[in-house]
C-alpha positions as CSV (number, residue, x, y, z in Angstrom):
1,X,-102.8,-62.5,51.9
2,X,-100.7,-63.8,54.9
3,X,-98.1,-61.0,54.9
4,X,-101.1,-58.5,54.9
5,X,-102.8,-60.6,57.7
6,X,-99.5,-60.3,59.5
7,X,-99.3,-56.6,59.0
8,X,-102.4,-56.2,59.8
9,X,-102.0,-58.0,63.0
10,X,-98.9,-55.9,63.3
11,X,-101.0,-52.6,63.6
12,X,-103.2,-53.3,65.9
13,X,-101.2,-54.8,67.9
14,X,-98.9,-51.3,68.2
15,X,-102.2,-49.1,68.2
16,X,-103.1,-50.9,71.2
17,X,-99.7,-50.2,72.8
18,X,-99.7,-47.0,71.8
19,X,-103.3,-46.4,73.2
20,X,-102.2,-48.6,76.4
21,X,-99.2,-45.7,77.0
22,X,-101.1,-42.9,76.0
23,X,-103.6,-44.1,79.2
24,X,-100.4,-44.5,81.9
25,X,-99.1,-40.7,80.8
26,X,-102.3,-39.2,79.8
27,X,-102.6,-35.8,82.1
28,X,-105.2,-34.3,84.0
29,X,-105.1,-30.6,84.0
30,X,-107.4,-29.8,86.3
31,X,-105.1,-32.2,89.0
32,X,-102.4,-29.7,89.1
33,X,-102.1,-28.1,92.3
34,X,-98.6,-25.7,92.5
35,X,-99.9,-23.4,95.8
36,X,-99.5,-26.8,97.6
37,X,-96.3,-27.6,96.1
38,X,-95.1,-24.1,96.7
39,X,-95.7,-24.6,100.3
40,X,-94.0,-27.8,100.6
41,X,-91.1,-26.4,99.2
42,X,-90.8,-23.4,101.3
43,X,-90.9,-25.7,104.5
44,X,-88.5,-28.1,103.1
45,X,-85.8,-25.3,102.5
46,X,-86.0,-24.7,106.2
47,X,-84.1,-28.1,107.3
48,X,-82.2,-27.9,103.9
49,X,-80.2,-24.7,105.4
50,X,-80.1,-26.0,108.7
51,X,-77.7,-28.9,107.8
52,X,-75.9,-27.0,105.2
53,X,-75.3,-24.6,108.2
54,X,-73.9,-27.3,110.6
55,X,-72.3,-29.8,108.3
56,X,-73.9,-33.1,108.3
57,X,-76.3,-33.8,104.9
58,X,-76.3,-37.5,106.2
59,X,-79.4,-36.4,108.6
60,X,-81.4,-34.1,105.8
61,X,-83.2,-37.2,104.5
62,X,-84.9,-37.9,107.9
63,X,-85.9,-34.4,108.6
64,X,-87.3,-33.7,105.0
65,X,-89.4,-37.5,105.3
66,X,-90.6,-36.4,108.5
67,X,-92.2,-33.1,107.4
68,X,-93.3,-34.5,104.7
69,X,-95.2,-37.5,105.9
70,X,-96.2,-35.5,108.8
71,X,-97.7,-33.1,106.1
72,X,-99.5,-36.1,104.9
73,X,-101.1,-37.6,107.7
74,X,-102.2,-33.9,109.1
75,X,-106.3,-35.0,109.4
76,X,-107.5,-31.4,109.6
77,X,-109.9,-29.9,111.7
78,X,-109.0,-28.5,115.2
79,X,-106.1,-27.2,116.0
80,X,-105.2,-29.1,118.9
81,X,-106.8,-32.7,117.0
82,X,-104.4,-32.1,114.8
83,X,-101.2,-31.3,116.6
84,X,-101.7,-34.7,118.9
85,X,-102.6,-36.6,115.7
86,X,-99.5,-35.6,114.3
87,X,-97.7,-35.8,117.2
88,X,-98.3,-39.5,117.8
89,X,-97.4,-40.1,114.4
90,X,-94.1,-38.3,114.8
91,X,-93.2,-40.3,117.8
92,X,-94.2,-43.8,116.3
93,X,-92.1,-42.9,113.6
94,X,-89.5,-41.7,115.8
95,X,-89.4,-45.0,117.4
96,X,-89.2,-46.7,113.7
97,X,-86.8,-44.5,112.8
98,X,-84.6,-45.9,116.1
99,X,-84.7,-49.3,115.2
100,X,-84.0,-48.9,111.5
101,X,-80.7,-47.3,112.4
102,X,-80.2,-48.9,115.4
103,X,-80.0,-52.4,113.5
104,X,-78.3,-51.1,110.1
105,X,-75.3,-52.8,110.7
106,X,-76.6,-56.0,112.2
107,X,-77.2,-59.1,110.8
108,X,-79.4,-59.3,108.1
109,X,-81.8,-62.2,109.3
110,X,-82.6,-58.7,111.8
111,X,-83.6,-56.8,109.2
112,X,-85.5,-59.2,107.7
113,X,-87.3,-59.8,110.7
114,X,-88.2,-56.2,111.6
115,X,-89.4,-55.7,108.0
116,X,-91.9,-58.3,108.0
117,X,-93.3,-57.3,111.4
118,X,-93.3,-53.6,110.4
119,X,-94.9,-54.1,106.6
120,X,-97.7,-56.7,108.7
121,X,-98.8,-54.3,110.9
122,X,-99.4,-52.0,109.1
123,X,-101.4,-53.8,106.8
124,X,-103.7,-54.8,109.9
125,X,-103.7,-50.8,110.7
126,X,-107.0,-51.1,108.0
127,X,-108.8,-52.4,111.6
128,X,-108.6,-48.0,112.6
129,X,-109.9,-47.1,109.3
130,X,-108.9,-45.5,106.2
131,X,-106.5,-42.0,107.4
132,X,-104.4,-44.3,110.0
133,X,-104.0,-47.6,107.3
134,X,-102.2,-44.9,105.2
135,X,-100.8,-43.1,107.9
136,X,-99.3,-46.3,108.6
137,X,-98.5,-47.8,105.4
138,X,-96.1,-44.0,105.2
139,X,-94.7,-45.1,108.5
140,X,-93.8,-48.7,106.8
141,X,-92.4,-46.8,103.7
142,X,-90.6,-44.8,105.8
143,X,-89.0,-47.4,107.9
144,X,-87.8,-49.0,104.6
145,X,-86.2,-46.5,103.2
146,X,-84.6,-45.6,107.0
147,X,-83.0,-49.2,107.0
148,X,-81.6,-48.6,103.0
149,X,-80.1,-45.5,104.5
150,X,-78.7,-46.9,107.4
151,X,-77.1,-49.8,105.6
152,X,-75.8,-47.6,103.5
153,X,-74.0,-45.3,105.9
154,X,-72.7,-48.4,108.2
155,X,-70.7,-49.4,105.1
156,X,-69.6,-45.8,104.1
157,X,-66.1,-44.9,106.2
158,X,-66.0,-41.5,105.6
159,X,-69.6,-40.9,107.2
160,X,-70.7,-41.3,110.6
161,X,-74.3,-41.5,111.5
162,X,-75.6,-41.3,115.2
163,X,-79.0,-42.9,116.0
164,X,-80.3,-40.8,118.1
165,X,-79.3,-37.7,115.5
166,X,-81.1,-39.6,113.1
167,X,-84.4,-39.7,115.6
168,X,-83.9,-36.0,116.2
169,X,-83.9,-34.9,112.5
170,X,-87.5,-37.0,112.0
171,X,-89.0,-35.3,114.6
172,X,-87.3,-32.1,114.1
173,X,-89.1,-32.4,110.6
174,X,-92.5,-33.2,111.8
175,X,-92.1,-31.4,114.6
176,X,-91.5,-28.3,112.0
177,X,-95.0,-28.8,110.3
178,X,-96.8,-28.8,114.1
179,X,-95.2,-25.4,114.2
180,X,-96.2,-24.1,111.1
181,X,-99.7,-25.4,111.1
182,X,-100.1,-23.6,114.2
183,X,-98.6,-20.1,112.4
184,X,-101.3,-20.8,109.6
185,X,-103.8,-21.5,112.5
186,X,-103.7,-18.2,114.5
187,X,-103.1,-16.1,111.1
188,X,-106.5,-17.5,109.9
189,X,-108.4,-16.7,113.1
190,X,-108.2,-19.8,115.0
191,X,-110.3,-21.6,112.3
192,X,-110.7,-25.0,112.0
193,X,-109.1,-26.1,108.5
194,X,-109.5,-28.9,106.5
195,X,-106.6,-31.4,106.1
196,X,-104.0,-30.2,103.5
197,X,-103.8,-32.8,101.2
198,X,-107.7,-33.6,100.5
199,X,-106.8,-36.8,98.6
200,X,-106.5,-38.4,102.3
201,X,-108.7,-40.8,103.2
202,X,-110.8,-38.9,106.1
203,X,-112.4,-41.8,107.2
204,X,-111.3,-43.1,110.7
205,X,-114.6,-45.7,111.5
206,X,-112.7,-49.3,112.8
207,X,-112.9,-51.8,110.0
208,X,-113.4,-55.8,110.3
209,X,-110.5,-58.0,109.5
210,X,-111.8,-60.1,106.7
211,X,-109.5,-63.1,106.3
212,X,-108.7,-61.4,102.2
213,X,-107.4,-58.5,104.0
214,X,-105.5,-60.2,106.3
215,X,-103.8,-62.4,103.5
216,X,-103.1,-59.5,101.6
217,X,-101.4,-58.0,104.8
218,X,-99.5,-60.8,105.5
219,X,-98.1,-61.7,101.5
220,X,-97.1,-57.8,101.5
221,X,-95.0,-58.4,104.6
222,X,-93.4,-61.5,103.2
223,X,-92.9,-59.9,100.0
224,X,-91.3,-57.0,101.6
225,X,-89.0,-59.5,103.9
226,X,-88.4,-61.5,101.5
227,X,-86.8,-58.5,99.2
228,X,-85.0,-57.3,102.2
229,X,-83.4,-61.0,102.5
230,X,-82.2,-61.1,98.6
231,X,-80.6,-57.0,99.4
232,X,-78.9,-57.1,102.8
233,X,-78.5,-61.4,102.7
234,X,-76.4,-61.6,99.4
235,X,-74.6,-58.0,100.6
236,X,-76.0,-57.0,96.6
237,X,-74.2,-53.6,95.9
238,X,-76.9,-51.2,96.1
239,X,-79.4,-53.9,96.6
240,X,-81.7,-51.9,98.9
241,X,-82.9,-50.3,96.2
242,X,-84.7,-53.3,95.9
243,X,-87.3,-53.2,98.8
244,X,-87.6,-49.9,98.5
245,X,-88.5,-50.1,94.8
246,X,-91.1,-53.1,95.7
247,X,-92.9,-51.5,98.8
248,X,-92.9,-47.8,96.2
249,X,-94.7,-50.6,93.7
250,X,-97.4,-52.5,96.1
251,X,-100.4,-50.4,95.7
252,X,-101.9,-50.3,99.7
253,X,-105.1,-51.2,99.6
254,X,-108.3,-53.6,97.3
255,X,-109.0,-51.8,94.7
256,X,-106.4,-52.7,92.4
257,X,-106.6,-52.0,88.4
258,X,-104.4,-52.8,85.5
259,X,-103.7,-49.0,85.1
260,X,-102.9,-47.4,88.9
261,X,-99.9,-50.7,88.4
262,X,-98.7,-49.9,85.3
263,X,-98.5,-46.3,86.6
264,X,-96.7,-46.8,89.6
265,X,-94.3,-49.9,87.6
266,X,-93.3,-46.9,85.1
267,X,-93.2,-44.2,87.7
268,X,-90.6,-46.5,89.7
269,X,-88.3,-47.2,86.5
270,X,-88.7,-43.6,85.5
271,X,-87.6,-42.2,88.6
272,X,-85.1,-45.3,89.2
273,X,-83.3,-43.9,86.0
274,X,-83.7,-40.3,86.3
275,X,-81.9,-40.8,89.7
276,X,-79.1,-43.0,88.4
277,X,-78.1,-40.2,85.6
278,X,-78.2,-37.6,88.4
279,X,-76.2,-39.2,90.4
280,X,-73.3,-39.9,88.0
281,X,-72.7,-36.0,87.9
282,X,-70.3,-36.0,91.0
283,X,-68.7,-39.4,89.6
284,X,-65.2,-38.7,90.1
285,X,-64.8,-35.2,91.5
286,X,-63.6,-34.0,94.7
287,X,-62.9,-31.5,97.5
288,X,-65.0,-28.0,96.9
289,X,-66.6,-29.3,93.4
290,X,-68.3,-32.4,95.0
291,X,-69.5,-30.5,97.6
292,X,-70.9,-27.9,95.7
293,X,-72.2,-30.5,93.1
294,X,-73.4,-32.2,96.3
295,X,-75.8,-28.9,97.2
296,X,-76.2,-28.8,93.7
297,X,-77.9,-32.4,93.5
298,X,-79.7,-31.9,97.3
299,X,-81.6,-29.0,95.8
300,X,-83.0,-31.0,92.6
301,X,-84.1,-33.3,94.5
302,X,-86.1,-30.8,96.5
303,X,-87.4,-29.7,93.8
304,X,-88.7,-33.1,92.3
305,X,-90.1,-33.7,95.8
306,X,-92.1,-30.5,95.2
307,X,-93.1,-31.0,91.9
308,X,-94.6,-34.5,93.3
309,X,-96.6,-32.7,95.5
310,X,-97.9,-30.4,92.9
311,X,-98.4,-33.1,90.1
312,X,-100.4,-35.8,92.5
313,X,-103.2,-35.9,90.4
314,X,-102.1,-34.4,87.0
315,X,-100.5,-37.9,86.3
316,X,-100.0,-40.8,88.5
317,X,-96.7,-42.0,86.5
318,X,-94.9,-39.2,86.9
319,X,-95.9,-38.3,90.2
320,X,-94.4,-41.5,91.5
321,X,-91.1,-40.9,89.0
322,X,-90.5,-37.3,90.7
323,X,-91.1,-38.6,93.9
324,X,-89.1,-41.6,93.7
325,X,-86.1,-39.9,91.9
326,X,-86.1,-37.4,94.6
327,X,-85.6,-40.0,97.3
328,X,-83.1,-42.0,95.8
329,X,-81.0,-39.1,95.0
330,X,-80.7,-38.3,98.2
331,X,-80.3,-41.8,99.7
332,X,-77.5,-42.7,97.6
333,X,-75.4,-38.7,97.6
334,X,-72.9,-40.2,100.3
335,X,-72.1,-42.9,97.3
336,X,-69.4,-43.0,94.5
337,X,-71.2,-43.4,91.3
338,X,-70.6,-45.3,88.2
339,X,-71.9,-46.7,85.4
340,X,-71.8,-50.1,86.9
341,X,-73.3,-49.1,90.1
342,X,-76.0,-47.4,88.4
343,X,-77.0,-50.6,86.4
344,X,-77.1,-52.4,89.6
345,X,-79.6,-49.6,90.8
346,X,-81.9,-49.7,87.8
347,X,-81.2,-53.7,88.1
348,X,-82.5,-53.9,91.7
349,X,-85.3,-51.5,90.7
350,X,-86.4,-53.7,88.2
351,X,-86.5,-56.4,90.3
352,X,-88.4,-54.9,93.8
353,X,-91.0,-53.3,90.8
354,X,-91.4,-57.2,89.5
355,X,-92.0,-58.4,93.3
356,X,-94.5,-55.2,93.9
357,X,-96.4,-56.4,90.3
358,X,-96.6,-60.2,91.7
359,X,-97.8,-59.1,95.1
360,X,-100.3,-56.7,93.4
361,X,-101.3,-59.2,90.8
362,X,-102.1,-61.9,94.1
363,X,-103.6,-59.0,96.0
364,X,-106.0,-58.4,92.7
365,X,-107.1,-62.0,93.1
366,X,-107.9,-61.8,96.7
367,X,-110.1,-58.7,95.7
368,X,-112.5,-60.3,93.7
369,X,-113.4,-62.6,97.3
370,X,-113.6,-59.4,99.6
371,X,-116.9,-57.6,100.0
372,X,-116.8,-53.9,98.8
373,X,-118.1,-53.1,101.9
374,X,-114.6,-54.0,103.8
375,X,-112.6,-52.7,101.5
376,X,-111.0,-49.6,102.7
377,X,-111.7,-47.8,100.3
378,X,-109.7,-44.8,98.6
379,X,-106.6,-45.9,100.6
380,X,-104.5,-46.9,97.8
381,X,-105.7,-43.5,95.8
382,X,-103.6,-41.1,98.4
383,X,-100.5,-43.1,98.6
């Protein structure tokens, strides 16, 4: 009778795992949106050839965030709304983009302190509404991965990276979609259009800063800092992976549930991985092979980035796995692979996802005292 109680137990147990993963990677075919990832693709390619055609990957990263993000916080609507929007967002995240590089090799009690000031405001962005709190939080992702690439490069000998080249792609990239926004503009008439990714919070009315929001703000900062001290302070190989995983894991906004952070904690690992077996390819090669398993590895990662934007609401797991492989691959392309380097990546993944779950889980708590009212709400759904 005790054996079949265990087995019993034993069952249920696994039916309810089974029925818990079946929720994380269950699709949504009417979410699948390929025109849009077509189109992100074809602009991508553009800054793709560009630095094939001069010679210097080590800025494609910057250009291809900045289109994209720009992309992202386009609000629609007039034509010339939406080339100052974006335009203001390009130059605050030029100016991010200038002190991430501009401190990559500096101490580390710098970065530390530039990511917590960063991550905090824009958590109190929420105070311009909905479209600029995510607008923001992109900037804040941005400026996180910008500082994992900059420490990367200082401590690479074979690359150099310039600053201000680094400011230039970014706004080369956004400055990219302005111009083909205003193509698609005067080919349709002069119309107003709606913003191209619908999924973005539209909502731009100010917001109160409830004491719950600012908490959450301010524990997502230190979180964030405090991730960026265990990276850059203990010199970890590879360790920026690890704030980049954790602000990837911290859902922006309220409305947290159980599922949306089990999503993004198995999008992160599944991307994490995907990106460390990718990158072992050009282990050990050199001269004309690496650099052609170098495009090679530059193009797939295009590719995931497009998929992501053509998957966003098919599933929510794998969305974030495509998206995050495609950024790490081509973080980390300047950097010799191995199979102990790419344990220490999936390591320091594991651990930034861990600090994303406890800020989320603390964040979740804090919920339950803010009225729905403040709440801004559908943030965290367009990240």
């Amino acid at each position: 009778m005790a054996s079949a109680s265990v087995r019993e137990g034993q069952l249920v147990h696994h039916g309810k795992a089974k029925s818990w993963l079946s929720k994380v990677f269950e699709p949504n075919p009417a979410g699948l949106n390929w025109p849009r990832a077509v189109m992100i693709l074809d602009v991508m390619l553009v800054p793709l050839v560009v630095f094939w055609a001069i010679g210097h990957e080590e800025y494609l990263l910057s250009a291809l965030v900045g289109v994209v993000f720009a992309a992202l916080a386009d609000p629609g609507g007039g034509y010339g709304y939406r080339a100052s929007h974006i335009a203001v967002f390009a130059l605050v995240g030029a100016g991010l983009t200038a002190l991430a590089f501009g401190i990559g090799g500096s101490g580390w009690g710098w970065l530390v302190l530039a990511a917590f000031a960063v991550t905090l405001v824009a958590g109190l962005a929420v105070m311009f509404g909905a479209h600029r709190f995510v607008a923001a939080y992109l900037l804040s992702v941005w400026f996180i991965i910008a500082l994992g690439v900059a420490f990367s490069l200082h401590h690479h000998a074979r690359i150099t990276s310039y600053t201000w080249a680094q400011v230039l792609a970014w706004l080369g990239g956004a400055a990219l979609w302005i111009a083909v926004t205003f193509i698609a503009w005067l080919l349709r008439g002069r119309e107003d259009r709606p913003e191209p990714f619908t999924e973005m919070p539209g909502d731009t009315s100010r917001q109160k800063l409830t004491r719950p929001l600012i908490m959450f703000a301010v524990i997502r900062a230190v979180a964030i800092a405090g991730a960026v001290a265990i990276a850059f302070g203990l010199d970890l190989a590879h360790g920026y992976w690890m704030p980049i995983a954790a602000i990837v894991a911290i859902k922006p906004s309220f409305e947290q549930t159980t599922l949306v952070a089990a999503q993004r904690v198995c999008g992160a690992l599944i991307g994490a991985a995907a990106a460390a077996l990718l990158l072992l390819i050009p282990a050990n090669e050199h001269g004309l092979t690496l650099l052609a398993i170098t495009h090679g590895l530059e193009v797939v990662a295009l590719v995931l980035l497009m998929h992501a934007a053509g998957i966003r609401f098919w599933n929510y797991a794998l969305y974030y796995g495509t998206i995050t492989a495609g950024v790490l691959i081509l973080l980390d392309l300047p950097q010799p692979s191995n199979y102990g380097a790419e344990g220490d990546r999936v390591l320091w993944t594991l651990c930034g996802v861990a600090i994303g779950v406890l800020v989320m889980f603390i964040a979740s708590l804090l919920a339950k005292r803010a009225p729905a009212a403040k709440q801004p709400a559908h943030a965290g759904q367009a990240a």
